[in-house]
DSSP file (Angstrom, degrees, kcal/mol; ACC not computed):
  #  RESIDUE AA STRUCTURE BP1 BP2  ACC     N-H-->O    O-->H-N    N-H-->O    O-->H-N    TCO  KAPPA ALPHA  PHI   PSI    X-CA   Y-CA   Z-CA
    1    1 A X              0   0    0      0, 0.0     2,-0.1     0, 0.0     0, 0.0   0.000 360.0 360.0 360.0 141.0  -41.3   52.5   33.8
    2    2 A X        -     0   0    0      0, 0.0     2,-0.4     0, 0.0     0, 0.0  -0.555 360.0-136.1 -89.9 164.5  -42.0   51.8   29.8
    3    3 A X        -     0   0    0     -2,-0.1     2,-0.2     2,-0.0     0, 0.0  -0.915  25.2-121.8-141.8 131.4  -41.4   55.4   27.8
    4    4 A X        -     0   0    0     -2,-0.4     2,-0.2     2,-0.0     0, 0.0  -0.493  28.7-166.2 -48.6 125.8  -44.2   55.8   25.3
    5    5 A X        -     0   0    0     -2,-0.2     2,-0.4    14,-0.0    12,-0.0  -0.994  10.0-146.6-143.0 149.3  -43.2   56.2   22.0
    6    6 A X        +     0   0    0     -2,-0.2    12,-2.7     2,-0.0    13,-0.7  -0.941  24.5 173.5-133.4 104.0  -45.5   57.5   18.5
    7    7 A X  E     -A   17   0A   0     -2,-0.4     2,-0.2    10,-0.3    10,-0.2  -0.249  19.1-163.3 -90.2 153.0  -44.7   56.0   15.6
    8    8 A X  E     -A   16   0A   0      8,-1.1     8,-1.2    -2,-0.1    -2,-0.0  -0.637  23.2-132.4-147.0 116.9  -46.4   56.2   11.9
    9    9 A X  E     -A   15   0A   0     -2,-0.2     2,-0.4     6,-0.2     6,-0.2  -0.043  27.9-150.2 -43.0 140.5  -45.5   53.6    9.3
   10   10 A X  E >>  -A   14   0A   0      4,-3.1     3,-2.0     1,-0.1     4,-0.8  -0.917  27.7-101.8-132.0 122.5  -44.7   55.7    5.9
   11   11 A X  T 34 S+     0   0    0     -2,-0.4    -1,-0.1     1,-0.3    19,-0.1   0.406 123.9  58.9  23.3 -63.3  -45.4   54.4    2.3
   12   12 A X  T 34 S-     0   0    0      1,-0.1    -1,-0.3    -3,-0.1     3,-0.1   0.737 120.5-110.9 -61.6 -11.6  -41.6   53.5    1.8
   13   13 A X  T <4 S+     0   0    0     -3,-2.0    -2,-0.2     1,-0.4    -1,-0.1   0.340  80.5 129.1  90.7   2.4  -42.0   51.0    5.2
   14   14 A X  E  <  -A   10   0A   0     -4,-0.8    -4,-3.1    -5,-0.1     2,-0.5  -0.403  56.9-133.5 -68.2 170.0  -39.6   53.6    7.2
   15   15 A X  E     -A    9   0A   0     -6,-0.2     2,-0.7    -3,-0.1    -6,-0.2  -0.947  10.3-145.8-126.5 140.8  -41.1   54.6   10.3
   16   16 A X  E     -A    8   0A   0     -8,-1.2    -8,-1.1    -2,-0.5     2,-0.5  -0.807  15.7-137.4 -99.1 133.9  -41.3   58.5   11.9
   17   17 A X  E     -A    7   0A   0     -2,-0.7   -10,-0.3     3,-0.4     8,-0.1  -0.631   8.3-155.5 -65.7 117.6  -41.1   58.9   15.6
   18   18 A X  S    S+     0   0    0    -12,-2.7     3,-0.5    -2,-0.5   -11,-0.1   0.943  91.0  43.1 -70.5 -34.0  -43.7   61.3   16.1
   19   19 A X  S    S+     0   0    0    -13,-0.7     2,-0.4     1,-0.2    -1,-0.1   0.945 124.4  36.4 -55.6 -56.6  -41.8   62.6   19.5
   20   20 A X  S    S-     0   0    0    -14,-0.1    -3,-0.4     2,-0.0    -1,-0.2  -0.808  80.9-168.8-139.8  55.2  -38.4   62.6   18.0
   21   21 A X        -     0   0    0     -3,-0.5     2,-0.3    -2,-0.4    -3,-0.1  -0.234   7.9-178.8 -54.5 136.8  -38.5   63.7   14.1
   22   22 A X    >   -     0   0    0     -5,-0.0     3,-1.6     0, 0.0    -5,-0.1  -0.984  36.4-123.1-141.3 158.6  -35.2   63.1   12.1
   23   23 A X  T 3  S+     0   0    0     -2,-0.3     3,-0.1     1,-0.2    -2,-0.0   0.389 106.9  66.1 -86.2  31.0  -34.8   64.0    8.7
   24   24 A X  T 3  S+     0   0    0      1,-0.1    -1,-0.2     3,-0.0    -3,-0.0   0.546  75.9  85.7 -99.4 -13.8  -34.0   60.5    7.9
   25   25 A X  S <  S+     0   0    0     -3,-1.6     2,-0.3   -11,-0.1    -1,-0.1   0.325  94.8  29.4 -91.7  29.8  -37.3   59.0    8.7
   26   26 A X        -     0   0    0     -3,-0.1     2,-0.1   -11,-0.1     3,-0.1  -0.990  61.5-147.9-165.3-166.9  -38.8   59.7    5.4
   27   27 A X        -     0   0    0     -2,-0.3   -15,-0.0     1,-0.1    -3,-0.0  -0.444  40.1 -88.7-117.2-175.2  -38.1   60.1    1.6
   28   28 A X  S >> S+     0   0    0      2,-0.2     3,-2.1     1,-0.1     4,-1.4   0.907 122.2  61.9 -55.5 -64.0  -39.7   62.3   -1.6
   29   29 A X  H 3> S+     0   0    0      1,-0.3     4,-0.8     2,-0.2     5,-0.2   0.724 105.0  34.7 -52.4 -29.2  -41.7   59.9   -2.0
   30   30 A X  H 34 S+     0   0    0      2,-0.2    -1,-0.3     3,-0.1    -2,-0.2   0.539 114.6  53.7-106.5   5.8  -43.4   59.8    0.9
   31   31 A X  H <> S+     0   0    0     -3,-2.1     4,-1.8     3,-0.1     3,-0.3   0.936 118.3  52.7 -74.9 -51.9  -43.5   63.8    1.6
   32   32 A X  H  < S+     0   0    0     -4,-1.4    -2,-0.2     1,-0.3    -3,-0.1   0.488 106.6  40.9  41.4 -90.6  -45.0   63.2   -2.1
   33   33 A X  T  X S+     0   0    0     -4,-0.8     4,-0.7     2,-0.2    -1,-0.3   0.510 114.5  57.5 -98.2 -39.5  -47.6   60.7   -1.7
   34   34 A X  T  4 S+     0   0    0     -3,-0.3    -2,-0.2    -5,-0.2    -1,-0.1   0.823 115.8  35.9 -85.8 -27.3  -48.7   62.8    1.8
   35   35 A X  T >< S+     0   0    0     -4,-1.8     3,-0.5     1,-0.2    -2,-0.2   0.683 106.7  69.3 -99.9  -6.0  -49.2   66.3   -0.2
   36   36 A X  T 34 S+     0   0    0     -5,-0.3    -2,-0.2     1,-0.3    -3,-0.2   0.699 112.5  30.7 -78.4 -11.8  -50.6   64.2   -3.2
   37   37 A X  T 3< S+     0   0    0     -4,-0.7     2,-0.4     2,-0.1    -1,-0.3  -0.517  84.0 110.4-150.0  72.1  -53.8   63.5   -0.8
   38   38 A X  S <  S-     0   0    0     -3,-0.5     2,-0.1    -2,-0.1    -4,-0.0  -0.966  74.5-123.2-143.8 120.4  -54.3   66.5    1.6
   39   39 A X        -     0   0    0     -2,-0.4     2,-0.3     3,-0.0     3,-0.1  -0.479  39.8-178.5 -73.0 148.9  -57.5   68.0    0.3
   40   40 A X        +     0   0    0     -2,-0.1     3,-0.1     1,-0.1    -2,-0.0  -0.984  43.2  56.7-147.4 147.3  -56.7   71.7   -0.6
   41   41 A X  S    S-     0   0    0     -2,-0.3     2,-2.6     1,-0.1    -1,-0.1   0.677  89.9-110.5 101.9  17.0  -58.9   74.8   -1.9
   42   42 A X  S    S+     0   0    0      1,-0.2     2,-0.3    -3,-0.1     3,-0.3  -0.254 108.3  53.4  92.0 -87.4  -61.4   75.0    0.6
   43   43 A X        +     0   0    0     -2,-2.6    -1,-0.2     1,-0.3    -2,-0.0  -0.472  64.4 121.4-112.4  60.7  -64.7   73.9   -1.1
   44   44 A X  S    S+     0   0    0     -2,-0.3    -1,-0.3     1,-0.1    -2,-0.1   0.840  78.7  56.2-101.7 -14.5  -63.1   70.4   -2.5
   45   45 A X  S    S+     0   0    0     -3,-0.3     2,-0.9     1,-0.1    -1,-0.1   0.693  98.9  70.5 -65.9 -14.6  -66.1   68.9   -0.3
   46   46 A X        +     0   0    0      4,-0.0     2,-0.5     5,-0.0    -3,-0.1  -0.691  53.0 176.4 -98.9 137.6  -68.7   70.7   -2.0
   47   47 A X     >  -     0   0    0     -2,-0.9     4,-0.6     1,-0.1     3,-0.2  -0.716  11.7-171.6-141.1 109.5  -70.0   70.2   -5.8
   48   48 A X  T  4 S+     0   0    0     -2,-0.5     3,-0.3     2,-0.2    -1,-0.1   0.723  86.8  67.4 -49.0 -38.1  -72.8   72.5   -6.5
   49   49 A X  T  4 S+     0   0    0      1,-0.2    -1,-0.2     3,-0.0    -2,-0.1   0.982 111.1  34.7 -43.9 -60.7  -73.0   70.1  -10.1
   50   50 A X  T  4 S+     0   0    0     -3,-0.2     2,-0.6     1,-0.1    -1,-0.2   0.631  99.3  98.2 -54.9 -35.7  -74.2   67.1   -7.9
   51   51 A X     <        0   0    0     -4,-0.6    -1,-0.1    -3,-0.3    -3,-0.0  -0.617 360.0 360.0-131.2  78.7  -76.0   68.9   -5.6
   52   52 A X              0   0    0     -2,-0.6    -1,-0.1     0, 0.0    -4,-0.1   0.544 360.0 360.0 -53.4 360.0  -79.7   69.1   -6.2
């Protein structure tokens, strides 16, 4: 039997086991980089300016 495993490549080129988290399998930089582009505040899809 093969065991499944779910991986995701992270910015620095380590990789996190998604099954099996350790707190080696990523840096600052890449917690960073992951909260520097997570949309936040709600309405960040709307702009009423644009918006005829």
């Amino acid at each position: 039997m093969i065991q499944q495993r779910a991986w995701v490549r992270m910015p620095s080129g380590k990789r996190l086991d998604l099954l099996n988290p350790t707190p080696f399998d990523w840096d600052d930089a890449d917690l960073a980089l992951g909260l520097a582009r997570t949309y936040r505040w709600g309405g960040h899809s709307a702009w009423p300016l644009l918006c005829p």
